[in-house]
PDB file of N, CA, C, O and CB in Angstrom:
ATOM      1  N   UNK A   1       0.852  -1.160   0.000  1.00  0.00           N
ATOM      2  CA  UNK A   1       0.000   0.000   0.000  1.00  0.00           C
ATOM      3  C   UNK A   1       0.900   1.226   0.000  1.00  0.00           C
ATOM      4  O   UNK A   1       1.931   1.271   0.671  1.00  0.00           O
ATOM      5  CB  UNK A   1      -0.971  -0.004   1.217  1.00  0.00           C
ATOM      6  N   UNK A   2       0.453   2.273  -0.817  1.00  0.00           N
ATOM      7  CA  UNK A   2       1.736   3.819  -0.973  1.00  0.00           C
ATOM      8  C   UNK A   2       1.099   4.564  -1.038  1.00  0.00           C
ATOM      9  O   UNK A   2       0.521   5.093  -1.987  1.00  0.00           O
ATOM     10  CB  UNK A   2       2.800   4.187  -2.156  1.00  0.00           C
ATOM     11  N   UNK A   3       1.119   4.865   0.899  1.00  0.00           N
ATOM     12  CA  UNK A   3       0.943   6.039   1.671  1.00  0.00           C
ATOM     13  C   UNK A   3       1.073   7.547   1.320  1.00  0.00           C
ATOM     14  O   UNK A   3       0.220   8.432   1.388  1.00  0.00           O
ATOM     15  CB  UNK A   3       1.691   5.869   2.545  1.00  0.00           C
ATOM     16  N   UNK A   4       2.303   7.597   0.946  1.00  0.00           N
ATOM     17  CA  UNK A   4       2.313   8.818   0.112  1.00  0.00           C
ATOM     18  C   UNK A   4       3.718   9.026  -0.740  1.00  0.00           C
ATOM     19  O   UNK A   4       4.611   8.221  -0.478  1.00  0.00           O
ATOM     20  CB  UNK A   4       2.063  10.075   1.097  1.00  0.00           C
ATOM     21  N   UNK A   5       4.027  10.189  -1.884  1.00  0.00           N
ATOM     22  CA  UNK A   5       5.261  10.172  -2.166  1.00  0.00           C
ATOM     23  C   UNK A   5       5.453  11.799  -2.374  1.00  0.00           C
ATOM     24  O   UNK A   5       4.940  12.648  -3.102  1.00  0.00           O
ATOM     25  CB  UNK A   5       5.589   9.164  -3.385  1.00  0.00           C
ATOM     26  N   UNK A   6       6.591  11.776  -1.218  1.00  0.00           N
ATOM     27  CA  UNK A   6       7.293  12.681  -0.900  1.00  0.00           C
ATOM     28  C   UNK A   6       8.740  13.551  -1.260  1.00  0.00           C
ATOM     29  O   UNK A   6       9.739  12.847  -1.413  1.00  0.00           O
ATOM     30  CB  UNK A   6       7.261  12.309  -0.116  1.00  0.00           C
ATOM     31  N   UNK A   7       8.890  14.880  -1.388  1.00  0.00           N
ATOM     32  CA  UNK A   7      10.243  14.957  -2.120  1.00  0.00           C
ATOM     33  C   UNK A   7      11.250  15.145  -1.389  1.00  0.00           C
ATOM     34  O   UNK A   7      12.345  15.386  -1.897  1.00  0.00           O
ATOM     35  CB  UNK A   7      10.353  15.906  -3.035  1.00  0.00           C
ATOM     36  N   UNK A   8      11.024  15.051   0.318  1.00  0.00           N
ATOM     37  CA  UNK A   8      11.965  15.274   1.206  1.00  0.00           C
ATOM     38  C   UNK A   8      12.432  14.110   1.718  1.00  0.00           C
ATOM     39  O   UNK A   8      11.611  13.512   2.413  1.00  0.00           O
ATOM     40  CB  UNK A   8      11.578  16.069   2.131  1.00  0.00           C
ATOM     41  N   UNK A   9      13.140  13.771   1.635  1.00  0.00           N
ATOM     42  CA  UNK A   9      13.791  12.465   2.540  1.00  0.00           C
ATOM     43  C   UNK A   9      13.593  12.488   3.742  1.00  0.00           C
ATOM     44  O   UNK A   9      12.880  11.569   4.146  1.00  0.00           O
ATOM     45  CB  UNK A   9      15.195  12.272   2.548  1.00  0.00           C
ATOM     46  N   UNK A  10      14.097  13.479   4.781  1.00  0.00           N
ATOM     47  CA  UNK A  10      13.228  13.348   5.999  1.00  0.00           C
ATOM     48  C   UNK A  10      12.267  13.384   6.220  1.00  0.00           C
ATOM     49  O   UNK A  10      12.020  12.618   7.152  1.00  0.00           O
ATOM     50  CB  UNK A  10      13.298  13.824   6.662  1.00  0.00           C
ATOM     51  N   UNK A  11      11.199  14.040   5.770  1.00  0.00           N
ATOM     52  CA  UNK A  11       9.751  13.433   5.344  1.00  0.00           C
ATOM     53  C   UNK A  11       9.067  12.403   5.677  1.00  0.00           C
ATOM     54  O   UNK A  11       8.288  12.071   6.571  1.00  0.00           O
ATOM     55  CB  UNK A  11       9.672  13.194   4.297  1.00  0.00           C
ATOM     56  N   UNK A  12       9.749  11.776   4.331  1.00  0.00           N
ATOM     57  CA  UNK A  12       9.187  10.327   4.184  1.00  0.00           C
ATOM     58  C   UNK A  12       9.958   9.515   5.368  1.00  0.00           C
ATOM     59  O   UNK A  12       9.319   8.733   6.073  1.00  0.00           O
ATOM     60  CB  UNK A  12       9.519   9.621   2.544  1.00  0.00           C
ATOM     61  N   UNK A  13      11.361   9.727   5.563  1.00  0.00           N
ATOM     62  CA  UNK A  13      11.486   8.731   7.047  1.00  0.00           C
ATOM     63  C   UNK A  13      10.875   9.433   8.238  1.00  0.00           C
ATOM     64  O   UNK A  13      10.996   8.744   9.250  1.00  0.00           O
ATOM     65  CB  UNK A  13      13.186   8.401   7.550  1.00  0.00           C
ATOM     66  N   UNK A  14      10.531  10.074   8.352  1.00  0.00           N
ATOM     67  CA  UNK A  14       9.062  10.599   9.860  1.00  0.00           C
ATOM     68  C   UNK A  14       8.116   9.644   9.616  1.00  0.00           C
ATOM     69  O   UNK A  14       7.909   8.704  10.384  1.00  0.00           O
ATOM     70  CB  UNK A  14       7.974  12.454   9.743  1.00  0.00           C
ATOM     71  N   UNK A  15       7.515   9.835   8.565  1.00  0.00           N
ATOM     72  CA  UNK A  15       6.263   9.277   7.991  1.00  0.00           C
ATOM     73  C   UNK A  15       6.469   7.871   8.358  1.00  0.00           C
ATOM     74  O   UNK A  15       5.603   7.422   9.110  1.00  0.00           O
ATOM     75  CB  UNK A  15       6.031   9.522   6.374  1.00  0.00           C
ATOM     76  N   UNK A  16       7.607   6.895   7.932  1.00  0.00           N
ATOM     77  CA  UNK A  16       7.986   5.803   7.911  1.00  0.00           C
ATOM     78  C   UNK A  16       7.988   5.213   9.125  1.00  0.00           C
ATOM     79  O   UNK A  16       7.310   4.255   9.497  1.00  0.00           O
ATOM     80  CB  UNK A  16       8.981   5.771   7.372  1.00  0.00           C
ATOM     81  N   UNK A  17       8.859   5.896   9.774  1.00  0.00           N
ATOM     82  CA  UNK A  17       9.113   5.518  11.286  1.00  0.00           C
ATOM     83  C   UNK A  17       7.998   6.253  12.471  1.00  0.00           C
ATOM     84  O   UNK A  17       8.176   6.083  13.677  1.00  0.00           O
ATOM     85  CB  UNK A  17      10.768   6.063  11.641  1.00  0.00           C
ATOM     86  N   UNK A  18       6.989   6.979  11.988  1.00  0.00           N
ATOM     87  CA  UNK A  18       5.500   7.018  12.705  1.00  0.00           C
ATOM     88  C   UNK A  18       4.904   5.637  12.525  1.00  0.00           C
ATOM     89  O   UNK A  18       4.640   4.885  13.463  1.00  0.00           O
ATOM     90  CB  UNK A  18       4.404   8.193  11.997  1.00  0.00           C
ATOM     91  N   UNK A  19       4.724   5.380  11.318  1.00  0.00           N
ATOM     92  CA  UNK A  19       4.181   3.986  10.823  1.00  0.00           C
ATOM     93  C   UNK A  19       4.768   3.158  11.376  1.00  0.00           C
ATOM     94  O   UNK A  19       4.073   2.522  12.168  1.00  0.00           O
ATOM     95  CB  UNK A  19       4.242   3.635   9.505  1.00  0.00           C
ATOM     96  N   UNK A  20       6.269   2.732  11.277  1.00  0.00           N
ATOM     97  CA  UNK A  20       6.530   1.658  12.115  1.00  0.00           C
ATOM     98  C   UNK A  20       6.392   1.563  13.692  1.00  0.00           C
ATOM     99  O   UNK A  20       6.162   0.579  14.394  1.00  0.00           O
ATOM    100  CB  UNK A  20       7.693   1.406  11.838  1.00  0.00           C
ATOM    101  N   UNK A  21       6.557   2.599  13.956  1.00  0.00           N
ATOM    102  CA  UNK A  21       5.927   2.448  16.090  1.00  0.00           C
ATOM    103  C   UNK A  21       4.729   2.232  15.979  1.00  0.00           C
ATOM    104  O   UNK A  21       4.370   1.652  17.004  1.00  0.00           O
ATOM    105  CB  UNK A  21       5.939   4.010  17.387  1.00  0.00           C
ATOM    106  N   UNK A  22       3.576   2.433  15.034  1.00  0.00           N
ATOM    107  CA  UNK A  22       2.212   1.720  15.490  1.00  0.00           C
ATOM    108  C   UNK A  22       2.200   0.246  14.768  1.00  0.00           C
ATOM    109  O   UNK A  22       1.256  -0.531  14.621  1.00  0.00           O
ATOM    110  CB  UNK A  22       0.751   2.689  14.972  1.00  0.00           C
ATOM    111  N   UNK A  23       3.294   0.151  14.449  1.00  0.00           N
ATOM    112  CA  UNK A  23       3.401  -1.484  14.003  1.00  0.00           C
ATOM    113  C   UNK A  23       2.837  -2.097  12.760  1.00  0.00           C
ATOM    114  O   UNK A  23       2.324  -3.170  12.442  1.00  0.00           O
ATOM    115  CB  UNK A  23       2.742  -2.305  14.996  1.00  0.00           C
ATOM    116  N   UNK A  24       3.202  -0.768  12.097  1.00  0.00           N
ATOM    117  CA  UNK A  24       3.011  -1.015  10.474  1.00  0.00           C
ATOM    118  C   UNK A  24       4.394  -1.551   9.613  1.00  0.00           C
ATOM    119  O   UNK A  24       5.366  -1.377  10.348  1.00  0.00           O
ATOM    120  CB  UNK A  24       2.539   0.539   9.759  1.00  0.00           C
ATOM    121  N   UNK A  25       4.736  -2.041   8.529  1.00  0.00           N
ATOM    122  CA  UNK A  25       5.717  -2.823   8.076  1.00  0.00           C
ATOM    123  C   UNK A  25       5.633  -1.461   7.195  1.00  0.00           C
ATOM    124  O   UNK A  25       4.839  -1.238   6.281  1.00  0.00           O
ATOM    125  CB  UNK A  25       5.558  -4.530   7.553  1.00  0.00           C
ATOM    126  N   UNK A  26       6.617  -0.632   7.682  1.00  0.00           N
ATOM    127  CA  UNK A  26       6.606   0.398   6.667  1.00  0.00           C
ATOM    128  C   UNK A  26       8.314   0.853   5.825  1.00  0.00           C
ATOM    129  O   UNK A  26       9.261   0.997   6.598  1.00  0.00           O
ATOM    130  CB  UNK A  26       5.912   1.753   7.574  1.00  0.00           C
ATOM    131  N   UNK A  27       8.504   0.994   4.701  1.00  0.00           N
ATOM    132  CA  UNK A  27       9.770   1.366   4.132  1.00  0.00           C
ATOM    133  C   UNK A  27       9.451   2.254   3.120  1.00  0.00           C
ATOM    134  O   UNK A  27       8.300   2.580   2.829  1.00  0.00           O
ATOM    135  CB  UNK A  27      10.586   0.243   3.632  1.00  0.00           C
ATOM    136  N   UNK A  28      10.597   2.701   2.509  1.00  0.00           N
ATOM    137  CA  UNK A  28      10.780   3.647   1.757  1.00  0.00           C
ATOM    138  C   UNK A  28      11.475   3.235   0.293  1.00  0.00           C
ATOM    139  O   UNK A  28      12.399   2.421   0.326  1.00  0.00           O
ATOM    140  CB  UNK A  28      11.495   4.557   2.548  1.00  0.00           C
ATOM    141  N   UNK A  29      11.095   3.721  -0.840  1.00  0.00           N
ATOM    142  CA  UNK A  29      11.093   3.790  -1.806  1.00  0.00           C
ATOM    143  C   UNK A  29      11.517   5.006  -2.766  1.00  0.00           C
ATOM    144  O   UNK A  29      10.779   5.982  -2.902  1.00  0.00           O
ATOM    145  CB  UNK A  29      10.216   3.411  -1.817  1.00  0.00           C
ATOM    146  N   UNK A  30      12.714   4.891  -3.404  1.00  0.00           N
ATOM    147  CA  UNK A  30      12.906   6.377  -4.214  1.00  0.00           C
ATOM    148  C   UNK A  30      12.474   6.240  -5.460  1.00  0.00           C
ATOM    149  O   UNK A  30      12.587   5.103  -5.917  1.00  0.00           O
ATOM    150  CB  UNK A  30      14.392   6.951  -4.360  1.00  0.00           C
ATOM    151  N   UNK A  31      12.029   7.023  -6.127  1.00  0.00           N
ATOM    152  CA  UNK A  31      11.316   7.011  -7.415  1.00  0.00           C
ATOM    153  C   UNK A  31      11.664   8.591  -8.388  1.00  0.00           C
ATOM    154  O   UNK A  31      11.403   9.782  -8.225  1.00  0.00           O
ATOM    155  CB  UNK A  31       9.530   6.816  -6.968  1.00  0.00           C
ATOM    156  N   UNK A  32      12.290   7.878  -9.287  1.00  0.00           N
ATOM    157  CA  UNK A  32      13.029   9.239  -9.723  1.00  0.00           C
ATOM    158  C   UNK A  32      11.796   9.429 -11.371  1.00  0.00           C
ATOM    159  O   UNK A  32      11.517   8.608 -12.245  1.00  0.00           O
ATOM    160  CB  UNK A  32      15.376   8.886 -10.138  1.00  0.00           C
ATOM    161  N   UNK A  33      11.332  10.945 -11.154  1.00  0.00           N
ATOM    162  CA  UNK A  33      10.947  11.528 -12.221  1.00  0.00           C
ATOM    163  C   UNK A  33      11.867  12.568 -12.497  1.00  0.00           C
ATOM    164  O   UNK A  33      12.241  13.447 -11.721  1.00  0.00           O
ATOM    165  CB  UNK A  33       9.679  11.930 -12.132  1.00  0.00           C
ATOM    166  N   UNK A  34      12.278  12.339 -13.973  1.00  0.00           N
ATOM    167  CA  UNK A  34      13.681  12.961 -14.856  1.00  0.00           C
ATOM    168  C   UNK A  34      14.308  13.466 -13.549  1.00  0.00           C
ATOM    169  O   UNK A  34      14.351  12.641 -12.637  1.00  0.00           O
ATOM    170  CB  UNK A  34      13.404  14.431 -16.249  1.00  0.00           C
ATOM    171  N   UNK A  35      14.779  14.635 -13.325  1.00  0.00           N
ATOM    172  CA  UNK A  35      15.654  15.313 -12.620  1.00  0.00           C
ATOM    173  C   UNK A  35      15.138  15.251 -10.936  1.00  0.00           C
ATOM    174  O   UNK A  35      15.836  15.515  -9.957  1.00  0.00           O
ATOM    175  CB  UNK A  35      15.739  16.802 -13.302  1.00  0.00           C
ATOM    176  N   UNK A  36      13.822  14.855 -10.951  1.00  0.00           N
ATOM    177  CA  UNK A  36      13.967  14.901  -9.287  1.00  0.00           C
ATOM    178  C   UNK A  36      13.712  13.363  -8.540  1.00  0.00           C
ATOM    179  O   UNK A  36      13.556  12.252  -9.045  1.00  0.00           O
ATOM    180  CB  UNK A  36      12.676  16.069  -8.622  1.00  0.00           C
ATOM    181  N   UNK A  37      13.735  13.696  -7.490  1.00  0.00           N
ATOM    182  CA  UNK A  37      14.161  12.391  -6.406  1.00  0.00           C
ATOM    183  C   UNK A  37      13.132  12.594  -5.875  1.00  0.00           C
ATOM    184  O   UNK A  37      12.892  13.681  -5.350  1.00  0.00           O
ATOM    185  CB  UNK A  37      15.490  12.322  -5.346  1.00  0.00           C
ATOM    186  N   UNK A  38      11.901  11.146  -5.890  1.00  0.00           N
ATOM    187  CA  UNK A  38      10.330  11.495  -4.473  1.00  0.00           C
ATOM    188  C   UNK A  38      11.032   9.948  -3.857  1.00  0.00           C
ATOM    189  O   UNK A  38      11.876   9.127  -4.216  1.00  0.00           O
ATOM    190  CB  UNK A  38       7.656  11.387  -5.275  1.00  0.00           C
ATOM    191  N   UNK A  39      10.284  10.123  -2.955  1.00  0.00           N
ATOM    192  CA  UNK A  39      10.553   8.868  -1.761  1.00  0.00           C
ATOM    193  C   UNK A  39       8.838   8.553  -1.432  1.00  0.00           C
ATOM    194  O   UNK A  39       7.981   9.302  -0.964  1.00  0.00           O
ATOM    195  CB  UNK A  39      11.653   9.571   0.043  1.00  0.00           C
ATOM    196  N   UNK A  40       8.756   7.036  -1.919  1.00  0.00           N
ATOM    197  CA  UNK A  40       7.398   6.905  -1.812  1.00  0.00           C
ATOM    198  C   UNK A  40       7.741   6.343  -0.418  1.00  0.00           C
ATOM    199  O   UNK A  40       8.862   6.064   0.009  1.00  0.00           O
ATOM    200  CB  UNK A  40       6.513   6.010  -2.976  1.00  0.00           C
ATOM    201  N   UNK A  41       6.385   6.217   0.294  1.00  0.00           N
ATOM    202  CA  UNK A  41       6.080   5.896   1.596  1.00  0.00           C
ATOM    203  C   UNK A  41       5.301   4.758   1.471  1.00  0.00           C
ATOM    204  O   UNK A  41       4.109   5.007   1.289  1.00  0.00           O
ATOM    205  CB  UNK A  41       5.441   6.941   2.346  1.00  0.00           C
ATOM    206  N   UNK A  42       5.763   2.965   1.532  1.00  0.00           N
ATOM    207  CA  UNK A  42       4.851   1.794   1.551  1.00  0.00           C
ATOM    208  C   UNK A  42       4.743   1.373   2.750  1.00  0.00           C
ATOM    209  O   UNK A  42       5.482   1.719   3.671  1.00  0.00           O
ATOM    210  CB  UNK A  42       5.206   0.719   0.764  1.00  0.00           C
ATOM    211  N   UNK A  43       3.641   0.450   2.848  1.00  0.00           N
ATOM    212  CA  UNK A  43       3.420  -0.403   3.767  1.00  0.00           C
ATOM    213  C   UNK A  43       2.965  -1.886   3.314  1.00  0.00           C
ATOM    214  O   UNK A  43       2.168  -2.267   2.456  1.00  0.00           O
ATOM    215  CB  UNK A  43       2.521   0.216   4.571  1.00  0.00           C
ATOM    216  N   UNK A  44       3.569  -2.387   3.989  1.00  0.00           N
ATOM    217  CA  UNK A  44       3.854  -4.078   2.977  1.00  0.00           C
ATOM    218  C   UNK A  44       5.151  -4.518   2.979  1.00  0.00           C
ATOM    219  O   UNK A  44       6.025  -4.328   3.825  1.00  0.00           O
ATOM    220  CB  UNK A  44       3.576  -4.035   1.195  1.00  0.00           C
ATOM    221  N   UNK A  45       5.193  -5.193   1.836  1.00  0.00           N
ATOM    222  CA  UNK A  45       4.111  -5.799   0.738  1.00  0.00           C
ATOM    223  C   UNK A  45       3.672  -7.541   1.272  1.00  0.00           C
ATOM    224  O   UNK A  45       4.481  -8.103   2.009  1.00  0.00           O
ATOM    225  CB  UNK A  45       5.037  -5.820  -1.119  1.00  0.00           C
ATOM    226  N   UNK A  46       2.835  -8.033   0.999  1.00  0.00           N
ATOM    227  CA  UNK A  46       2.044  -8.952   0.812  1.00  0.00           C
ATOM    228  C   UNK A  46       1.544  -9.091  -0.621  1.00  0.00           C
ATOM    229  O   UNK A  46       1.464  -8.252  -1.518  1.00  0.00           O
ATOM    230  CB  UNK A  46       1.112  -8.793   1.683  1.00  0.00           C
ATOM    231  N   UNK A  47       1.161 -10.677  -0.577  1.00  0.00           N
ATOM    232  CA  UNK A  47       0.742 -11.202  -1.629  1.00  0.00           C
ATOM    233  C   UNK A  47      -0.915 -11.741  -2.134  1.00  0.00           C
ATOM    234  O   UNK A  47      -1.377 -12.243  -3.159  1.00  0.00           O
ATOM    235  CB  UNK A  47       1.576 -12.102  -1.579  1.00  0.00           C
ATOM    236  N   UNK A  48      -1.615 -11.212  -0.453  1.00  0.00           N
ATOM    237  CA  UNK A  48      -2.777 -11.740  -0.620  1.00  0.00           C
ATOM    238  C   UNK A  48      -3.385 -10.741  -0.160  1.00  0.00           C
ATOM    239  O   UNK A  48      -3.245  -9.995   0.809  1.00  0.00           O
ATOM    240  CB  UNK A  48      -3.064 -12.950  -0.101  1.00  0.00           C
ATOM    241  N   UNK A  49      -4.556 -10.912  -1.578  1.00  0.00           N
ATOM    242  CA  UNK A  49      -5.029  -9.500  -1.802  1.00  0.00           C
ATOM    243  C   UNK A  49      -6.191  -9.036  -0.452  1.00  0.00           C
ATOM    244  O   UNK A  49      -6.707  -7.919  -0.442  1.00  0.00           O
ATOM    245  CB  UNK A  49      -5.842  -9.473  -3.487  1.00  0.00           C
ATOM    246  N   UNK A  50      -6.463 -10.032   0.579  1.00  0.00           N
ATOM    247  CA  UNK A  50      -7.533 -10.076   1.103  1.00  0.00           C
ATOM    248  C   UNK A  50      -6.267  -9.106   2.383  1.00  0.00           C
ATOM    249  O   UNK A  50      -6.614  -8.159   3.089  1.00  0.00           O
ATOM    250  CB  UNK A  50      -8.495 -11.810   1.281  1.00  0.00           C
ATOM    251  N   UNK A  51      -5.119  -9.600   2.346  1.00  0.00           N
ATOM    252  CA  UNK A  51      -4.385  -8.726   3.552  1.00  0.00           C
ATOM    253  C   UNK A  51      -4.291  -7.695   3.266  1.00  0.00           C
ATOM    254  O   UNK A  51      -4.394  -6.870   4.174  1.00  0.00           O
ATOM    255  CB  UNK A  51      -3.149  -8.975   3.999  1.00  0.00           C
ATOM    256  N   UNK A  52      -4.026  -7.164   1.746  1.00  0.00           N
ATOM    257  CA  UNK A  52      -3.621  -5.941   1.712  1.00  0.00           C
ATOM    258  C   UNK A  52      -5.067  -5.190   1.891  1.00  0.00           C
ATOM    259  O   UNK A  52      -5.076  -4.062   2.384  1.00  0.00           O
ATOM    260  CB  UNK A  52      -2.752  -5.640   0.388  1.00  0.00           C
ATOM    261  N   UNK A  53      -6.182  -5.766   1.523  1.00  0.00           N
ATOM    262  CA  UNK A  53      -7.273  -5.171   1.830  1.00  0.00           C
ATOM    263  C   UNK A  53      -7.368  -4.661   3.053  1.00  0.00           C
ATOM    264  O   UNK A  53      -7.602  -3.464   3.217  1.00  0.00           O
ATOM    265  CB  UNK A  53      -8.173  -5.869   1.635  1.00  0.00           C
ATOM    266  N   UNK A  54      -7.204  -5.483   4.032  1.00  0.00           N
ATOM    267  CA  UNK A  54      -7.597  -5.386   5.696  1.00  0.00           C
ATOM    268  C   UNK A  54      -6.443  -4.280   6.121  1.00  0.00           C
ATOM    269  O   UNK A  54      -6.628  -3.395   6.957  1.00  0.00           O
ATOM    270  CB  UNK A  54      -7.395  -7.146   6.730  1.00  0.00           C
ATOM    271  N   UNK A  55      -4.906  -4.552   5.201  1.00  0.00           N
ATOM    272  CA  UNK A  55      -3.756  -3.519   5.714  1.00  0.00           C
ATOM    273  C   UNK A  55      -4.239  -1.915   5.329  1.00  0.00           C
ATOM    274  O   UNK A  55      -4.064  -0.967   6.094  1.00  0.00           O
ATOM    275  CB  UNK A  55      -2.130  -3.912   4.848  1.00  0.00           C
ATOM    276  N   UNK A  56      -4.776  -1.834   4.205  1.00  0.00           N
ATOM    277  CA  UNK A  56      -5.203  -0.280   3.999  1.00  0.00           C
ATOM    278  C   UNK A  56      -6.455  -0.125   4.668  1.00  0.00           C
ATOM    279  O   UNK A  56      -6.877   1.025   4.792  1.00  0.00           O
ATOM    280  CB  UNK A  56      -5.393   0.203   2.425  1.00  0.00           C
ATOM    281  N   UNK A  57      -7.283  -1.302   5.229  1.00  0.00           N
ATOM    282  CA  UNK A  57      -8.520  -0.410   6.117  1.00  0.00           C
ATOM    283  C   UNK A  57      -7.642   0.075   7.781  1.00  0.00           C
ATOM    284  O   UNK A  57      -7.849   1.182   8.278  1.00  0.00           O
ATOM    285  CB  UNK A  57     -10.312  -1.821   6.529  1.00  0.00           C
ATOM    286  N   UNK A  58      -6.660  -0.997   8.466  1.00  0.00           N
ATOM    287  CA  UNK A  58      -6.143  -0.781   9.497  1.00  0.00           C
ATOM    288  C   UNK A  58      -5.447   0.755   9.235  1.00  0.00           C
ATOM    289  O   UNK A  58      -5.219   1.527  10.166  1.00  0.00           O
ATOM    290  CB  UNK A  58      -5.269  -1.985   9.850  1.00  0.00           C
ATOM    291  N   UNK A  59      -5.151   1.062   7.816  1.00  0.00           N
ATOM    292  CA  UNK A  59      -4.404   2.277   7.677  1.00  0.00           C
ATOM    293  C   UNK A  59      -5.192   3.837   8.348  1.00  0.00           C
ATOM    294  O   UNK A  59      -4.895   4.818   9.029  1.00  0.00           O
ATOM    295  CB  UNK A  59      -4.155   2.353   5.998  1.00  0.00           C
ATOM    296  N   UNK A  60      -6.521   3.160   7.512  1.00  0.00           N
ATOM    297  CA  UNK A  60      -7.427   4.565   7.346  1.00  0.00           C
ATOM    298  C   UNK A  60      -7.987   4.692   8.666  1.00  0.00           C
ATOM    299  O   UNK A  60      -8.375   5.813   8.992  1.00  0.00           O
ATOM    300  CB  UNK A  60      -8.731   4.545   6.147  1.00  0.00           C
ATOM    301  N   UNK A  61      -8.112   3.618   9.589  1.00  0.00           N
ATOM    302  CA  UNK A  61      -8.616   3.230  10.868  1.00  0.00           C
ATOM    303  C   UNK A  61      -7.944   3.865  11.905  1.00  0.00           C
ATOM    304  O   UNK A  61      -8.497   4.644  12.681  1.00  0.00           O
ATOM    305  CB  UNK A  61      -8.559   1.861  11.069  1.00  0.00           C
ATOM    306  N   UNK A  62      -6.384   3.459  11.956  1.00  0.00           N
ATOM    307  CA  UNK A  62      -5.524   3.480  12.938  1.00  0.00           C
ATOM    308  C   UNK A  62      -4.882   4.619  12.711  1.00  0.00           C
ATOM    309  O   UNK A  62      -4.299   5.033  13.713  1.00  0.00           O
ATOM    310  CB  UNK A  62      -4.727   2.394  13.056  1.00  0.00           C
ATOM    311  N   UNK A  63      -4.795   5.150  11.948  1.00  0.00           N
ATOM    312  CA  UNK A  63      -3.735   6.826  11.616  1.00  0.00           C
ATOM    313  C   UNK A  63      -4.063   7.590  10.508  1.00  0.00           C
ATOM    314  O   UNK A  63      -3.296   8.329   9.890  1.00  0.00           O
ATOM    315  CB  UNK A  63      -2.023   6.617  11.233  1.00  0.00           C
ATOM    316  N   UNK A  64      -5.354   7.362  10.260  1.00  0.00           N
ATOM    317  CA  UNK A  64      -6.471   8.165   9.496  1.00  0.00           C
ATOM    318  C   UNK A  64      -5.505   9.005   7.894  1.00  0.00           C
ATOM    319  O   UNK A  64      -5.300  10.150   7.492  1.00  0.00           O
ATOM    320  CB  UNK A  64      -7.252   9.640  10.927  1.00  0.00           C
ATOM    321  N   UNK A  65      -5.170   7.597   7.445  1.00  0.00           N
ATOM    322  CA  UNK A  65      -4.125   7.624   6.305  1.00  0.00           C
ATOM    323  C   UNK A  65      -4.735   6.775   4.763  1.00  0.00           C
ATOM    324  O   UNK A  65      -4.864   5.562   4.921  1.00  0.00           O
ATOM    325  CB  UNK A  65      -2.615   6.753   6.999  1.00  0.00           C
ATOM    326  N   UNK A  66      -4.974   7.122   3.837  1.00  0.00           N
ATOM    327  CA  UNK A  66      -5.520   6.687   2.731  1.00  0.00           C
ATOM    328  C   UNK A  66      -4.363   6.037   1.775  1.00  0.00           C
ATOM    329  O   UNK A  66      -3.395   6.754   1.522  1.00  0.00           O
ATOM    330  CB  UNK A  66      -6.278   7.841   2.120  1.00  0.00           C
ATOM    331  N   UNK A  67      -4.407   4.908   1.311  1.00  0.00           N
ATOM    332  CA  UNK A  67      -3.484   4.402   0.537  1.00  0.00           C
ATOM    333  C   UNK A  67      -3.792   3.854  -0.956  1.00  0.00           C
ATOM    334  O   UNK A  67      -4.958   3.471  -1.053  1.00  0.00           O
ATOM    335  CB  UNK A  67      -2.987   3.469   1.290  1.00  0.00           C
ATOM    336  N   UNK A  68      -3.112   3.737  -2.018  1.00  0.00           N
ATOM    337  CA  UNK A  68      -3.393   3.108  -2.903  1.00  0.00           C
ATOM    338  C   UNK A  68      -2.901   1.730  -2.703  1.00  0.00           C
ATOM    339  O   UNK A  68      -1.853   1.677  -2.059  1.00  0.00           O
ATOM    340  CB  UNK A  68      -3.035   3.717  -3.920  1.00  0.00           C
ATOM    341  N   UNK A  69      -3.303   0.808  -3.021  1.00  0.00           N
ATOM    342  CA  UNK A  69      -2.769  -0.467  -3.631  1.00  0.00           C
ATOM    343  C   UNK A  69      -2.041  -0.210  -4.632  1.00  0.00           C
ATOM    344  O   UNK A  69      -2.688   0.381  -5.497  1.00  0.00           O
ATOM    345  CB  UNK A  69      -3.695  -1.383  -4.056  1.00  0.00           C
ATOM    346  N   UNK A  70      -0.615  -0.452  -4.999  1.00  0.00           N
ATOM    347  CA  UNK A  70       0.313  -0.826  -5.959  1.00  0.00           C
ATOM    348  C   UNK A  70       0.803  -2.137  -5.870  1.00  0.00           C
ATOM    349  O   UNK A  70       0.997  -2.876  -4.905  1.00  0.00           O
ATOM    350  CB  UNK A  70       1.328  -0.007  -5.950  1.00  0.00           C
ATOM    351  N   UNK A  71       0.967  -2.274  -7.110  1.00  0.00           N
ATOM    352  CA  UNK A  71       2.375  -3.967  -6.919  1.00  0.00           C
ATOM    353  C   UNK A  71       3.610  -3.389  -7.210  1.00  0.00           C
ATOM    354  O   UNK A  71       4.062  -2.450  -7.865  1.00  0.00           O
ATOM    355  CB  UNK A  71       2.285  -5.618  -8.345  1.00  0.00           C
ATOM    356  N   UNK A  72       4.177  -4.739  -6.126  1.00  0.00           N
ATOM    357  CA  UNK A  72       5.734  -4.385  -5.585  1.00  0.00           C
ATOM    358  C   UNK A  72       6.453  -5.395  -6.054  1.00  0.00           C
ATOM    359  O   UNK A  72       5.905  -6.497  -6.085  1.00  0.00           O
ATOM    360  CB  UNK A  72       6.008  -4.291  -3.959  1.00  0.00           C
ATOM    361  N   UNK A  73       7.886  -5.260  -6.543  1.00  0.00           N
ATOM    362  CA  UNK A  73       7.971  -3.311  -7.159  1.00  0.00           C
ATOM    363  C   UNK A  73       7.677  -3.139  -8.552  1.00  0.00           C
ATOM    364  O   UNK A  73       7.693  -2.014  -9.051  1.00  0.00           O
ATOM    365  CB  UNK A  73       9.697  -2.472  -7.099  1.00  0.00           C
TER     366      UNK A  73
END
C-alpha cells in the first residue's frame, strides 16, 4: 500500500518511522521523475489481496491515512 510520495527524505522517514511504532511494516522507496528524487512511503508488501485489503482499512482506521494499492515493485 503507498501512503504517500514525498520529495523530502526526511519526510518520508518521519512518515515511515510514525508507521513503524504503530506497528506497520513500513519502508521507503525512491522514485526518480527525470531530474527529481520522491521517496514513496509503503506499507507491505504482501501477496494476498484479502491482507492488503484489511492492511489499507487498518491504515485509514488506525492513523487516518488513505493508501493506494500498488504492486511491488
Amino acid at each position: 500500500v503507498q501512503i504517500a510520495s514525498l520529495n523530502r527524505e526526511e519526510n518520508a522517514k518521519a512518515l515511515r518511522d510514525n508507521l513503524k511504532n504503530k506497528g506497520f511494516p513500513a519502508f521507503l522507496e525512491p522514485l526518480y521523475e527525470g531530474k527529481n528524487k520522491l521517496w514513496r512511503v509503503r506499507v507491505g508488501p504482501t501477496i494476498d489481496r484479502n491482507e492488503v485489503d484489511s492492511l489499507k482499512n487498518r491504515l485509514e482506521q488506525d492513523v487516518h491515512l488513505s493508501g493506494k494499492v500498488l504492486p511491488y515493485p
